[in-house]
C-alpha positions in Angstrom: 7.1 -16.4 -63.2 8.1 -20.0 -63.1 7.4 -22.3 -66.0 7.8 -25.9 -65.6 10.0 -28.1 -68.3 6.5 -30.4 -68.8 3.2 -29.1 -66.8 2.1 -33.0 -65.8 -0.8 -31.3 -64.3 -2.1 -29.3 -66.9 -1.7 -32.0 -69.2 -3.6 -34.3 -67.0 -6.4 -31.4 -66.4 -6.7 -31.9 -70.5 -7.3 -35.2 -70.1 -8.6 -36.5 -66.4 -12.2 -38.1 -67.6 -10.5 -40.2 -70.3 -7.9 -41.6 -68.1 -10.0 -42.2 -65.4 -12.6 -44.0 -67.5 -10.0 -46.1 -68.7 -8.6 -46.6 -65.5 -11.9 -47.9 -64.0 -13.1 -49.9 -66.9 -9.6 -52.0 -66.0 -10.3 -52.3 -62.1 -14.1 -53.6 -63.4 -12.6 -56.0 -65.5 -10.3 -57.2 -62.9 -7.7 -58.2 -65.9 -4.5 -56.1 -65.0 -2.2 -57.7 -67.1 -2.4 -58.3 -70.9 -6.8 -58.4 -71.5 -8.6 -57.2 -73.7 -8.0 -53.6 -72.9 -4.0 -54.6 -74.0 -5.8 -55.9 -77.2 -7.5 -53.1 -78.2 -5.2 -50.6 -77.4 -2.4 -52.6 -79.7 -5.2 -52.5 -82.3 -5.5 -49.1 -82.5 -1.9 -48.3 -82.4 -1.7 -50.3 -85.2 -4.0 -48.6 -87.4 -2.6 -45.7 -86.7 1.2 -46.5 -87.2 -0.3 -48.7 -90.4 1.7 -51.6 -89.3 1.0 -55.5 -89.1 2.3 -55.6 -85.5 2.5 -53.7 -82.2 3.6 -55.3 -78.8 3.1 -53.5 -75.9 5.4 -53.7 -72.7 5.3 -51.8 -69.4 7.1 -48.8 -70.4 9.5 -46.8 -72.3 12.6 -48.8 -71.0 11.2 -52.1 -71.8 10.6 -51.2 -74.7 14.4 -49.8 -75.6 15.7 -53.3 -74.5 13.8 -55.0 -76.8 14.5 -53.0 -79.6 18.2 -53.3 -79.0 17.9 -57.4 -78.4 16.3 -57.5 -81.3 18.6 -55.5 -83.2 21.4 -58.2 -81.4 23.1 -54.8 -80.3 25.3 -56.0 -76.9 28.8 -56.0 -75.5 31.2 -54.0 -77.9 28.5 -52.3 -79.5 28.3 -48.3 -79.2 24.8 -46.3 -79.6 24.5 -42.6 -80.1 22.0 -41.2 -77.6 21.2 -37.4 -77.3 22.9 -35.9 -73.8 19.4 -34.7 -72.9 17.1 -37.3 -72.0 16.1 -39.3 -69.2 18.1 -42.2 -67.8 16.4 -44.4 -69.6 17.9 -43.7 -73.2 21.3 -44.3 -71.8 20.5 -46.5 -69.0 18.6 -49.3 -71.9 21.7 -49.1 -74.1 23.4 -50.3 -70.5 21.1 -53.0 -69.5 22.6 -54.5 -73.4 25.9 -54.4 -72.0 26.7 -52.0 -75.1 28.0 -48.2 -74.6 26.1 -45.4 -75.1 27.6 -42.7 -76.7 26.5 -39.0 -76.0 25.8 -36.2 -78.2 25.3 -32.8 -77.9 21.6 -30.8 -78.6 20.6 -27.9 -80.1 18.3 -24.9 -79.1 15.1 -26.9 -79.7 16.7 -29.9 -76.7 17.1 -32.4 -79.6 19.9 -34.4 -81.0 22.6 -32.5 -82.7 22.4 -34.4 -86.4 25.4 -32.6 -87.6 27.4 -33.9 -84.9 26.3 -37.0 -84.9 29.0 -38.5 -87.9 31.9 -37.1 -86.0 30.9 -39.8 -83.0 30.5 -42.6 -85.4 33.2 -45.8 -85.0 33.4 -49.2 -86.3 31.8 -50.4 -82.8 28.5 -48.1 -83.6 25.3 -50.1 -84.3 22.9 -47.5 -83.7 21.6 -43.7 -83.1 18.6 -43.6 -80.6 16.9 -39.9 -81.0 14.6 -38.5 -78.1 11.4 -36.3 -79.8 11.8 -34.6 -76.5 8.4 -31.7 -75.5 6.7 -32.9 -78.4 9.2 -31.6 -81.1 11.1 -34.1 -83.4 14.2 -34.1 -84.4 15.5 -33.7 -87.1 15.3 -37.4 -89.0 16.0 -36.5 -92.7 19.3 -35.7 -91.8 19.3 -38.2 -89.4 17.5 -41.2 -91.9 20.6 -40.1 -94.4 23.3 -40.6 -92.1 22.3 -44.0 -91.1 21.6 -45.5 -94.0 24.9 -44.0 -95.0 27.1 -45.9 -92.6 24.4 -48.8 -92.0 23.1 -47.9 -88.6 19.7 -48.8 -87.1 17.5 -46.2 -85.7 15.7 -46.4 -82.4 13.2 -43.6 -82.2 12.2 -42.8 -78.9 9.2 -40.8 -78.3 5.7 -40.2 -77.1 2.2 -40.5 -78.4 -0.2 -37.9 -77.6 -0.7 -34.2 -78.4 1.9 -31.5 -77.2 0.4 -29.5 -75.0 
């Protein structure tokens, strides 16, 4: 039996209606960039983080790239990034001109947190962990060792329900 690493399908089976309703209520508003629709949705991702602000970009590697410019993270900076992720992790620490810096998992696909101090230099600005299949890593440890050696935290994930 062959089991795939994320079922795309079933996961869109779950949820076909929805996204097609959305979907059509942006083609009838004729607004495909920014709108209302952008509005509301940053609304109600910020009630639910509890936040005062959300911006939303085109996707996952936009938004990366701002979170390192913001972070002023660049040339002769390193970031920790787990070895198994998609390009994206490593390839926004690149489009920085910083170095990304790769560290092993564990069973559950995540980032090793105990090795994650034995990759730590003077040129590390930040860790970048990937809640990969809906299961998070471990961030207590990982919270303690960056505010240990001063290190922002870049949390890359997705919202929705595992499936």
């Amino acid at each position: 039996m062959k089991i795939p690493f994320v079922d795309f399908k079933r996961r869109y089976s779950l949820y076909a209606n929805e996204l097609m309703h959305g979907v059509s209520d942006v083609f009838a508003s004729g607004t495909y960039i920014l709108g209302d629709v952008v509005e509301q949705f940053e609304e109600i991702i910020k009630k639910y983080l509890g936040c005062r602000y959300v911006l939303s970009v085109a996707n996952g590697t936009d938004a990366l790239i701002l979170a390192l410019k913001v972070l002023r993270i660049g040339a002769e900076d390193e970031v920790i990034v787990p070895v198994n992720s998609f390009v994206a992790t490593a390839g926004a620490v690149i489009a920085v001109n910083a170095k990304s810096v790769f560290c092993d998992v564990t069973d559950d696909l995540n980032i090793n947190v105990h090795a994650i101090e034995s990759l730590i230099s003077s040129k590390t600005r930040a860790i970048i962990p990937v809640h990969l299949t809906g299961r998070p890593a471990d961030m207590a440890v990982l919270m303690n060792i960056a505010k240990k050696y001063s290190l922002a935290v870049i949390e890359e994930c997705l919202f929705g329900k595992p499936v």
